[in-house]
N, C-alpha and C positions, 0 to 999 in steps of 0.2 A: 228615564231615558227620554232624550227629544230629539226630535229629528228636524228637519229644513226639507221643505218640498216644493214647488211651483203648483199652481194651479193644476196647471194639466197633469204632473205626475202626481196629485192626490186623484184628479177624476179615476185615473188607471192602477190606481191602485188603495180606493176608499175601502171593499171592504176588509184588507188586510188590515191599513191603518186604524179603522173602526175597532177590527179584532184585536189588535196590538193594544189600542188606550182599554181596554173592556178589561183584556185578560192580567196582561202588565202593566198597565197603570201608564203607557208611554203618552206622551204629547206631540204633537204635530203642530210646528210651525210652518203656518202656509205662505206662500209670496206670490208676489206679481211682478214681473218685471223688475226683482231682484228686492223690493218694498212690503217691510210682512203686514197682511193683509186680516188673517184669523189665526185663533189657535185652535187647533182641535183636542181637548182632553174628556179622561175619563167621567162620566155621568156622575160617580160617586166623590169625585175632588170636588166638582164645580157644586154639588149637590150640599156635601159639608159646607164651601162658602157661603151657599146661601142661607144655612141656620146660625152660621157665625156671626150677621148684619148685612147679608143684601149683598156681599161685595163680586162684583160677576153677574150683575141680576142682566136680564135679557130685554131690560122696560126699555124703550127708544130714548 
């Protein structure tokens, strides 16, 4: 499941969406002024990516 949220309606509603990606696996696409900005996913997808090759890694 993914959802679309704005900035301000993640701040008011993080730890739902936190509990959402944790327990169902859902994803959280964030935006700004209508522009997607992050995604939010569960610890364990972004976690496999990173033993697959690095792909999603957090280096700058």
């Amino acid at each position: 499941m993914i959802e679309r949220m704005s900035i301000r309606e993640l701040r008011d509603n993080l730890g739902r969406r936190v509990e959402a990606a944790h327990l169902t696996g859902a994803h959280t696409i964030v935006e700004k002024y209508g522009e997607t900005q992050a995604v939010l996913v569960p610890y364990a997808w972004w976690a496999e990516r990173q033993e697959r090759g690095g792909q999603g890694t957090l280096a700058p």
